[in-house]
C-alpha positions, 0 to 999 in steps of 0.5 A, a space after each residue: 500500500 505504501 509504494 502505491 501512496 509513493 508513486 500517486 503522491 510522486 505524479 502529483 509532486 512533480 507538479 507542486 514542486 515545479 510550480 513553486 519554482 515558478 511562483 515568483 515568476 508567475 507574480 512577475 506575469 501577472 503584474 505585466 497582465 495588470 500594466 497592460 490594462 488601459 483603463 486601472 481606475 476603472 478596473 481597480 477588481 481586476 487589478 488588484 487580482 493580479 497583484 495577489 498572484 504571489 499569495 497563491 498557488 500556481 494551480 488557483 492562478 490559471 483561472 485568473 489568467 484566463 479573467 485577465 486574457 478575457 479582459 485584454 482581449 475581448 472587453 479593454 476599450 484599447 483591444 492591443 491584442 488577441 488571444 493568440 497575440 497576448 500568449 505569444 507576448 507571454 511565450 516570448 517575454 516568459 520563456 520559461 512558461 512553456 515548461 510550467 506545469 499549468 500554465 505550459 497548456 496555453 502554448 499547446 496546440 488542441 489535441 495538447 490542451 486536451 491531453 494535459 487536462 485529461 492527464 491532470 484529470 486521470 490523475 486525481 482520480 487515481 489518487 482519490 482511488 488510492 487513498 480510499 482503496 490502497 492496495 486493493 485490486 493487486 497493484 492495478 492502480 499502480 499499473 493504470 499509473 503507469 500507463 498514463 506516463 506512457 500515454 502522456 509521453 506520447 506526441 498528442 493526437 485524437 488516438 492518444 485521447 481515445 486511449 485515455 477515455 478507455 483509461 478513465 472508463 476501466 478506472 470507473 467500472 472497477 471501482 463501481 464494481 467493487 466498492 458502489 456506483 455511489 463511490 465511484 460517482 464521487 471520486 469521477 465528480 470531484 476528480 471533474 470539479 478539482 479539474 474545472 476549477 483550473 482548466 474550464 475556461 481553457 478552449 477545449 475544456 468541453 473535450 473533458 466530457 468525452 473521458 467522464 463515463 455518460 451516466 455522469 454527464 448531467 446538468 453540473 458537469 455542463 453548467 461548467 462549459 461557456 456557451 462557445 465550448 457547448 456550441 464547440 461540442 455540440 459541432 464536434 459531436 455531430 461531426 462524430 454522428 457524421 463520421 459514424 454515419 460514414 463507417 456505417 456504409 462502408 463497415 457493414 460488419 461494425 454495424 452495431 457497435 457504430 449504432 451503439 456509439 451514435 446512441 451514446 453521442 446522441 443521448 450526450 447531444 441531447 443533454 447538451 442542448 437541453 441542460 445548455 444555459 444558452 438559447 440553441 435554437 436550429 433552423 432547416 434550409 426553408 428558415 423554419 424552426 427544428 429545435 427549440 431548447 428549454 433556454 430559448 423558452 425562457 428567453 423569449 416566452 414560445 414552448 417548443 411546441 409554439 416554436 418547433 415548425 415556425 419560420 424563424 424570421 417572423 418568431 423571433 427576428 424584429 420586422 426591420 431585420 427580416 428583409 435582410 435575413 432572408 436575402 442572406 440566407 438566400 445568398 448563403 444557399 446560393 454561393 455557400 458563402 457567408 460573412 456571419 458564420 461562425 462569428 460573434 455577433 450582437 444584434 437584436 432579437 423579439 420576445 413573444 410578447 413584442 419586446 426588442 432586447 439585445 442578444 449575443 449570436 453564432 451561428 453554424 452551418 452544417 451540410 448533409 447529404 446536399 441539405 443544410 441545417 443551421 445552429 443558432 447558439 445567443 445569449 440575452 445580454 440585455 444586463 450586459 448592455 444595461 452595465 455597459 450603458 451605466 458605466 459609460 454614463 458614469 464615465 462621461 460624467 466623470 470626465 465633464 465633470 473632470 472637465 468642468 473643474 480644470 476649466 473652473 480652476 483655470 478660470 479662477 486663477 485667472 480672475 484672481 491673479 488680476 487683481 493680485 498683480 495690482 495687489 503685489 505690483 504696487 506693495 513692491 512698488 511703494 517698497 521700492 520708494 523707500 518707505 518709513 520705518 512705520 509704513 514698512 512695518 504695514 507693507 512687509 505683511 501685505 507683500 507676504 500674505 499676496 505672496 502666500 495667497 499667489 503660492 495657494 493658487 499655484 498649489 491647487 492648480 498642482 493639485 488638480 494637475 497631478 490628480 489628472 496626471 496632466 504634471 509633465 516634467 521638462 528637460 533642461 540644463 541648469 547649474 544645481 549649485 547656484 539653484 540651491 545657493 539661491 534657494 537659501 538666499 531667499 529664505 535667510 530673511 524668514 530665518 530672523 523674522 518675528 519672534 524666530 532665530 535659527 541658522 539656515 546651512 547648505 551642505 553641498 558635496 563638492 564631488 556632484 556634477 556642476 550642471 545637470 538635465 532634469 526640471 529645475 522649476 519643480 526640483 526648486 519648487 519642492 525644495 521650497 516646500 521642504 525649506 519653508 516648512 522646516 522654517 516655519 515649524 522650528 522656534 530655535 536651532 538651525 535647518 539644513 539643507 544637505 545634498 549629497 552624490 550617491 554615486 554616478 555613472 556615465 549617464 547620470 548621478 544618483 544625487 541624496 537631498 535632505 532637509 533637517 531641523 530642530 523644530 517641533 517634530 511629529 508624533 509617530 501615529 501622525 507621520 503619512 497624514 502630513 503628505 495628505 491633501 489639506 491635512 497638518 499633524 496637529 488640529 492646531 497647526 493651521 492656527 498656529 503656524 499657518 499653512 493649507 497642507 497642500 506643499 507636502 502632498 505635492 512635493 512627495 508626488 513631484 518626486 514620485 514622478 521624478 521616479 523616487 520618494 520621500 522619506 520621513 524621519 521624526 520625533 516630537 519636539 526633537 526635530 524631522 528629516 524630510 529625504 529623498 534620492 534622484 536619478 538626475 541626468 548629466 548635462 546633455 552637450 546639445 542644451 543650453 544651461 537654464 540659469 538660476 534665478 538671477 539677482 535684482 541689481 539693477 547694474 543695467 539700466 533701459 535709458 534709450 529703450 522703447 517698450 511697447 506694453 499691451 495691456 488693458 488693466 491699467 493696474 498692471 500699467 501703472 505697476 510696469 510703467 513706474 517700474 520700466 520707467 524707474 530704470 529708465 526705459 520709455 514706455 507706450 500703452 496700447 490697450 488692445 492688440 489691434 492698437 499694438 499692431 498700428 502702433 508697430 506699424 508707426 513707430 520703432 520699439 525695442 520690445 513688447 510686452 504682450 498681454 495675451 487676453 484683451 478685447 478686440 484682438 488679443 495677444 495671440 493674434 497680435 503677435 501673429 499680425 505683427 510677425 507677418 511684417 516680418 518684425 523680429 522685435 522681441 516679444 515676450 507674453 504676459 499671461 495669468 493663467 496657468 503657463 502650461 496651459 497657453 506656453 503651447 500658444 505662447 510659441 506657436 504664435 510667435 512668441 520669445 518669452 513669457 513672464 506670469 502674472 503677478 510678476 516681480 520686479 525681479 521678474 520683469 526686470 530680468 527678462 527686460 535684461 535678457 533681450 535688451 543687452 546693455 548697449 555699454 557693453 556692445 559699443 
C-alpha cells in the first residue's frame, strides 16, 4: 500500500514542486497582465487580482489568467491584442512558461490542451482511488499509473485521447464494481470539479466530457462549459454522428457497435442542448424552426411546441431585420458563402410578447447529404448592455465633470491673479520708494500674505494637475549649485523674522556634477516646500539643507537631498497624514503656524514622478528629516544651461529703450510703467492688440510686452499680425493663467518669452535684461 501512496503522491509532486519554482515568476506575469490594462481606475477588481498572484498557488492562478486574457482581449476599450497575440507576448517575454506545469497548456496546440487536462484529470482520480482503496485490486492502480506516463509521453493526437477515455472508463467500472456506483460517482465528480476549477475556461475544456463515463454527464458537469465550448461540442459531436454515419456504409460488419456509439453521442447531444444555459435554437434550409431548447423558452416566452415548425424570421427576428435575413440566407444557399458564420455577433432579437432586447449570436452551418441545417447558439445580454450603458454614463460624467473643474480652476486663477498683480505690483512698488520705518512695518505683511495667497493658487492648480496626471516634467540644463545657493538666499530673511532665530546651512558635496538635465522649476519648487516648512515649524536651532552624490555613472548621478531641523517634530501615529491633501499633524497647526497642507502632498508626488520618494524621519519636539534620492541626468552637450534665478541689481539700466506694453488693466500699467520707467526705459500703452499692431506699424520699439487676453484682438493674434511684417522685435507674453496651459500658444504664435502674472520686479526686470543687452557693453 505504501509504494502505491509513493508513486500517486510522486505524479502529483512533480507538479507542486515545479510550480513553486515558478511562483515568483508567475507574480512577475501577472503584474505585466495588470500594466497592460488601459483603463486601472476603472478596473481597480481586476487589478488588484493580479497583484495577489504571489499569495497563491500556481494551480488557483490559471483561472485568473484566463479573467485577465478575457479582459485584454475581448472587453479593454484599447483591444492591443488577441488571444493568440497576448500568449505569444507571454511565450516570448516568459520563456520559461512553456515548461510550467499549468500554465505550459496555453502554448499547446488542441489535441495538447486536451491531453494535459485529461492527464491532470486521470490523475486525481487515481489518487482519490488510492487513498480510499490502497492496495486493493493487486497493484492495478499502480499499473493504470503507469500507463498514463506512457500515454502522456506520447506526441498528442485524437488516438492518444481515445486511449485515455478507455483509461478513465476501466478506472470507473472497477471501482463501481467493487466498492458502489455511489463511490465511484464521487471520486469521477470531484476528480471533474478539482479539474474545472483550473482548466474550464481553457478552449477545449468541453473535450473533458468525452473521458467522464455518460451516466455522469448531467446538468453540473455542463453548467461548467461557456456557451462557445457547448456550441464547440455540440459541432464536434455531430461531426462524430457524421463520421459514424460514414463507417456505417462502408463497415457493414461494425454495424452495431457504430449504432451503439451514435446512441451514446446522441443521448450526450441531447443533454447538451437541453441542460445548455444558452438559447440553441436550429433552423432547416426553408428558415423554419427544428429545435427549440428549454433556454430559448425562457428567453423569449414560445414552448417548443409554439416554436418547433415556425419560420424563424417572423418568431423571433424584429420586422426591420427580416428583409435582410432572408436575402442572406438566400445568398448563403446560393454561393455557400457567408460573412456571419461562425462569428460573434450582437444584434437584436423579439420576445413573444413584442419586446426588442439585445442578444449575443453564432451561428453554424452544417451540410448533409446536399441539405443544410443551421445552429443558432445567443445569449440575452440585455444586463450586459444595461452595465455597459451605466458605466459609460458614469464615465462621461466623470470626465465633464473632470472637465468642468480644470476649466473652473483655470478660470479662477485667472480672475484672481488680476487683481493680485495690482495687489503685489504696487506693495513692491511703494517698497521700492523707500518707505518709513512705520509704513514698512504695514507693507512687509501685505507683500507676504499676496505672496502666500499667489503660492495657494499655484498649489491647487498642482493639485488638480497631478490628480489628472496632466504634471509633465521638462528637460533642461541648469547649474544645481547656484539653484540651491539661491534657494537659501531667499529664505535667510524668514530665518530672523518675528519672534524666530535659527541658522539656515547648505551642505553641498563638492564631488556632484556642476550642471545637470532634469526640471529645475519643480526640483526648486519642492525644495521650497521642504525649506519653508522646516522654517516655519522650528522656534530655535538651525535647518539644513544637505545634498549629497550617491554615486554616478556615465549617464547620470544618483544625487541624496535632505532637509533637517530642530523644530517641533511629529508624533509617530501622525507621520503619512502630513503628505495628505489639506491635512497638518496637529488640529492646531493651521492656527498656529499657518499653512493649507497642500506643499507636502505635492512635493512627495513631484518626486514620485521624478521616479523616487520621500522619506520621513521624526520625533516630537526633537526635530524631522524630510529625504529623498534622484536619478538626475548629466548635462546633455546639445542644451543650453537654464540659469538660476538671477539677482535684482539693477547694474543695467533701459535709458534709450522703447517698450511697447499691451495691456488693458491699467493696474498692471501703472505697476510696469513706474517700474520700466524707474530704470529708465520709455514706455507706450496700447490697450488692445489691434492698437499694438498700428502702433508697430508707426513707430520703432525695442520690445513688447504682450498681454495675451484683451478685447478686440488679443495677444495671440497680435503677435501673429505683427510677425507677418516680418518684425523680429522681441516679444515676450504676459499671461495669468496657468503657463502650461497657453506656453503651447505662447510659441506657436510667435512668441520669445513669457513672464506670469503677478510678476516681480525681479521678474520683469530680468527678462527686460535678457533681450535688451546693455548697449555699454556692445559699443
Amino acid at each position: 500500500m505504501r509504494s502505491i501512496t509513493r508513486f500517486v503522491s510522486r505524479l502529483l509532486g512533480i507538479e507542486r514542486k515545479a510550480a513553486a519554482a515558478t511562483a515568483h515568476g508567475l507574480a512577475q506575469v501577472f503584474d505585466f497582465l495588470a500594466k497592460e490594462i488601459s483603463v486601472p481606475r476603472q478596473n481597480e477588481q481586476l487589478i488588484a487580482v493580479a497583484r495577489r498572484a504571489g499569495e497563491k498557488h500556481a494551480a488557483a492562478l490559471l483561472p485568473d489568467y484566463f479573467l485577465l486574457e478575457r479582459y485584454l482581449t475581448n472587453l479593454d476599450p484599447e483591444q492591443k491584442y488577441t488571444q493568440q497575440s497576448l500568449r505569444e507576448v507571454l511565450r516570448q517575454r516568459f520563456e520559461w512558461l512553456t515548461k510550467d506545469p499549468y500554465f505550459s497548456v496555453l502554448f499547446l496546440h488542441d489535441p495538447g490542451k486536451k491531453q494535459q487536462q485529461a492527464v491532470y484529470f486521470i490523475r486525481r482520480c487515481l489518487a482519490k482511488a488510492t487513498d480510499n482503496f490502497g492496495f486493493s485490486g493487486g497493484g492495478l492502480f499502480e499499473q493504470m499509473g503507469k500507463e498514463l506516463e506512457l500515454l502522456e509521453l506520447e506526441i498528442a493526437s485524437e488516438a492518444v485521447l481515445k486511449k485515455m477515455e478507455v483509461l478513465s472508463i476501466q478506472i470507473y467500472h472497477y471501482i463501481v464494481a467493487n466498492f458502489g456506483e455511489a463511490i465511484g460517482d464521487r471520486i469521477f465528480n470531484q476528480s471533474y470539479e478539482e479539474t474545472a476549477r483550473i482548466y474550464k475556461e481553457l478552449e477545449v475544456f468541453h473535450s473533458l466530457i468525452s473521458i467522464l463515463p455518460q451516466k455522469l454527464v448531467g446538468f453540473a458537469q455542463l453548467n461548467q462549459l461557456t456557451h462557445v465550448q457547448v456550441r464547440q461540442a455540440l459541432i464536434e459531436k455531430v461531426s462524430e454522428i457524421k463520421d459514424l454515419n460514414n463507417q456505417l456504409s462502408q463497415k457493414m460488419l461494425e454495424t452495431e457497435m457504430a449504432r451503439s456509439q451514435a446512441g451514446q453521442t446522441g443521448a450526450m447531444l441531447e443533454n447538451v442542448v437541453a441542460s445548455s444555459l444558452d438559447a440553441i435554437i436550429s433552423m432547416n434550409e426553408m428558415g423554419i424552426i427544428t429545435a427549440w431548447n428549454m433556454a430559448a423558452e425562457t428567453i423569449f416566452g414560445y414552448t417548443q411546441r409554439e416554436a418547433i415548425g415556425q419560420s424563424m424570421a417572423g418568431l423571433i427576428i424584429p420586422i426591420r431585420y427580416r428583409e435582410q435575413h432572408e436575402r442572406g440566407l438566400r445568398h448563403f444557399l446560393e454561393t455557400h458563402r457567408s460573412h456571419i458564420l461562425n462569428q460573434r455577433l450582437e444584434m437584436e432579437a423579439q420576445r413573444s410578447n413584442g419586446v426588442i432586447f439585445p442578444v449575443e449570436l453564432t451561428i453554424t452551418a452544417i451540410e448533409h447529404k446536399g441539405r443544410y441545417s443551421f445552429n443558432g447558439f445567443l445569449r440575452d445580454i440585455s444586463d450586459r448592455k444595461q452595465r455597459e450603458h451605466e458605466l459609460q454614463q458614469t464615465k462621461e460624467q466623470a470626465e465633464k465633470a473632470a472637465q468642468a473643474k480644470t476649466e473652473f480652476l483655470s478660470v479662477m486663477s485667472h480672475e484672481i491673479r488680476t487683481p493680485l498683480s495690482a495687489i503685489i505690483g504696487f506693495t513692491h512698488l511703494l517698497l521700492s520708494k523707500s518707505p518709513r520705518p512705520d509704513q514698512k512695518h504695514f507693507l512687509d505683511p501685505i507683500k507676504k500674505s499676496g505672496e502666500d495667497l499667489l503660492a495657494i493658487v499655484n498649489n491647487i492648480l498642482d493639485i488638480n494637475k497631478l490628480e489628472a496626471g496632466a504634471l509633465e516634467l521638462e528637460k533642461e540644463n541648469f547649474n544645481l549649485k547656484e539653484l540651491l545657493q539661491d534657494l537659501c538666499e531667499t529664505f535667510l530673511p524668514a530665518t530672523t523674522s518675528g519672534h524666530k532665530q535659527i541658522a539656515l546651512f547648505l551642505e553641498y558635496d563638492v564631488r556632484l556634477p556642476l550642471e545637470v538635465s532634469g526640471d529645475q522649476a519643480r526640483l526648486s519648487q519642492l525644495l521650497r516646500n521642504l525649506v519653508s516648512n522646516a522654517i516655519k515649524f522650528t522656534e530655535k536651532g538651525w535647518v539644513k539643507l544637505i545634498v549629497t552624490l550617491v554615486r554616478e555613472t556615465a549617464q547620470y548621478a544618483e544625487i541624496a537631498f535632505a532637509v533637517k531641523d530642530t523644530g517641533i517634530g511629529i508624533a509617530e501615529d501622525k507621520r503619512e497624514l502630513v503628505f495628505n491633501v489639506f491635512t497638518q499633524a496637529q488640529s492646531d497647526t493651521t492656527r498656529k503656524y499657518g499653512g493649507t497642507g497642500l506643499g507636502l502632498f505635492i512635493s512627495r508626488r513631484i518626486v514620485q514622478l521624478m521616479g523616487g520618494d520621500i522619506k520621513l524621519e521624526t520625533m516630537l519636539h526633537q526635530g524631522s528629516t524630510f529625504s529623498f534620492v534622484l536619478q538626475m541626468r548629466h548635462a546633455t552637450a546639445s542644451g543650453s544651461t537654464m540659469p538660476a534665478d538671477e539677482h535684482y541689481d539693477k547694474g543695467q539700466d533701459f535709458t534709450g529703450r522703447h517698450i511697447l506694453m499691451a495691456e488693458d488693466n491699467s493696474f498692471n500699467v501703472m505697476v510696469a510703467q513706474e517700474f520700466i520707467e524707474s530704470w529708465g526705459g520709455e514706455i507706450t500703452i496700447a490697450a488692445n492688440g489691434q492698437e499694438a499692431i498700428e502702433l508697430c506699424m508707426h513707430h520703432e520699439y525695442d520690445l513688447i510686452l504682450m498681454d495675451l487676453q484683451m478685447p478686440v484682438m488679443d495677444g495671440f493674434a497680435s503677435t501673429r499680425e505683427i510677425r507677418k511684417f516680418n518684425l523680429q522685435i522681441p516679444i515676450i507674453a504676459l499671461t495669468a493663467s496657468p503657463i502650461d496651459e497657453v506656453v503651447g500658444q505662447v510659441w506657436g504664435s510667435g512668441m520669445n518669452d513669457y513672464v506670469s502674472k503677478p510678476f516681480v520686479p525681479e521678474q520683469l526686470y530680468n527678462k527686460l535684461k535678457q533681450y535688451l543687452p546693455d548697449r555699454s557693453q556692445t559699443k
